[in-house]
Residue, then its C-alpha position, 0 to 999 in steps of 0.5 A: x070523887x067517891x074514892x078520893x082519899x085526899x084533899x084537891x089540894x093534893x091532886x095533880x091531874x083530873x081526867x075525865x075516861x069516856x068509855x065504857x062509861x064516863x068515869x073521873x079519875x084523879x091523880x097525885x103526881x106520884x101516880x102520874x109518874x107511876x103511870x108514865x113509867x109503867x106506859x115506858x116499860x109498855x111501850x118498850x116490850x112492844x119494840x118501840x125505841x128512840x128510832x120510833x115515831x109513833x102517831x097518837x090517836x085520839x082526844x088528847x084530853x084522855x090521859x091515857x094518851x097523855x101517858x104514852x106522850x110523856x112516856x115516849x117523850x121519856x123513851x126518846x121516841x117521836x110522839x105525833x098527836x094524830x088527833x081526832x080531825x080526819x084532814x089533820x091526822x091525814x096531813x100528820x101521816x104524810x109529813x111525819x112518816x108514822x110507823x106506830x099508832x097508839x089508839x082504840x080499835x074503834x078510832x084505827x078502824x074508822x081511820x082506815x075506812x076514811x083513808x080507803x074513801x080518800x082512795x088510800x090504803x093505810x098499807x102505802x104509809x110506813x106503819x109496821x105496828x099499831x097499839x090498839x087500847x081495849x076497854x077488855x082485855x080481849x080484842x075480837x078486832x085484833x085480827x081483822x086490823x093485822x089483816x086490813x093494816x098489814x101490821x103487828x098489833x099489840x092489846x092494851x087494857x085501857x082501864x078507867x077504873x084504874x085510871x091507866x093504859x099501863x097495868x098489863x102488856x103484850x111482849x113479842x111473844x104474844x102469848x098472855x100479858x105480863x102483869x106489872x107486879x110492882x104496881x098492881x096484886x092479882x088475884x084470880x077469884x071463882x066465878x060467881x064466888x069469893x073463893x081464891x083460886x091458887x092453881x096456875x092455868x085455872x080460869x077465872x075473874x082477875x081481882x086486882x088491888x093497886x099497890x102504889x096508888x095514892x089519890x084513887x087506890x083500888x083494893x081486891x076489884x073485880x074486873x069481870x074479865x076471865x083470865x089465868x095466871x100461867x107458870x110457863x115461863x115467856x121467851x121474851x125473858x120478863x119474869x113478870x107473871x103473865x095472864x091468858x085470856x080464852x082468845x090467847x094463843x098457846 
């Protein structure tokens, strides 16, 4: 509420983000459109298409995972709200044929545990990808689920700062996430200082300020995660700049 720049009046959505504290955020309809179309183009660069049908993982209630709904409504992709009850999400599985999964590592974890002690193996369903929402923007988890699921994972930064899944995303190429410049201004800043670091691939804190954000606009926040801006141009052909993380691959 705090960092409400507009009367009620002029907010559209208010969503309540769980982790990793509870956090309100509120939104005009213009950041609700803004967020949809950043989770389209997320959704995309992971290879998802009009042929997808993809299970969403979660509360409903996160509007994270009401973005991807509208975003893949908006791609022309199958959306299937998994929800949260175990025998539903189960049912939904088998009927739907699921082929993507849109969730956090904790919930995709916990689903595949329950499928083993049901005797079956996430691998018997046709899953081929998994959109895994993190609340950083590394995921120690990431291997072990392409293992335990036989899939390609893709890492979103669930923020609940900015109130989005969308700021950043993973192309096929898996190397760094592109940042999407036209909605978000990174800076990369030196630990423990204030000091603006301009070199590419030197690390340091990613600073970011919202660009187009009206009802919670964030200016130069740090984030607390430990990045650098790369000039190596990605084979996938986005012009985006990307970041790397210390657990990216090179």
């Amino acid at each position: 509420m705090d960092l409400l720049t507009l009367p009620l009046s002029g907010v559209a959505r208010i969503s309540l983000w769980e982790h990793p504290q509870p956090t309100v955020h509120m939104y005009t309809i213009n950041d609700i459109a803004a967020n949809v179309e950043m989770t389209s183009r997320v959704l995309t660069a992971a290879g998802i298409s009009r042929a997808s049908i993809v299970g969403l993982l979660g509360d409903m209630a996160d509007s994270g995972l009401f973005d991807a709904q509208q975003a893949l409504e908006a791609i022309g992709a199958a959306a299937v709200p998994l929800s949260t009850d175990y025998e539903r999400t189960l049912k939904l599985l088998e009927a739907a044929h699921v082929d993507t999964i849109i969730g956090s590592a904790r919930r995709i974890l916990r689903l595949v545990i329950q499928l083993q002690a049901s005797g079956l193996e996430i691998s018997n369903f046709p899953l081929h990808k998994i959109l895994c929402l993190n609340e950083t923007l590394q995921n120690p988890l990431k291997m072990h689920l392409e293992k335990r699921t036989g899939t390609e994972v893709y890492d979103l930064f669930s923020s609940a700062e900015f109130g989005c899944i969308g700021m950043f995303f993973q192309c096929e190429g898996h190397v760094g996430q592109h940042i999407q410049q036209d909605y978000f201004y990174p800076e990369i800043v030196a630990f423990g200082g204030n000091e603006v670091i301009h070199e590419f691939n030197c690390m340091g804190e990613l600073v970011l300020t919202t660009l187009t954000a009206e009802a919670m606009p964030l200016i130069r926040y740090r984030t607390g995660q430990a990045v650098m801006i790369t000039d190596e141009p990605c084979t996938c052909g986005r012009t985006f700049i990307r970041i790397i993380t210390p657990m990216s691959s090179f």
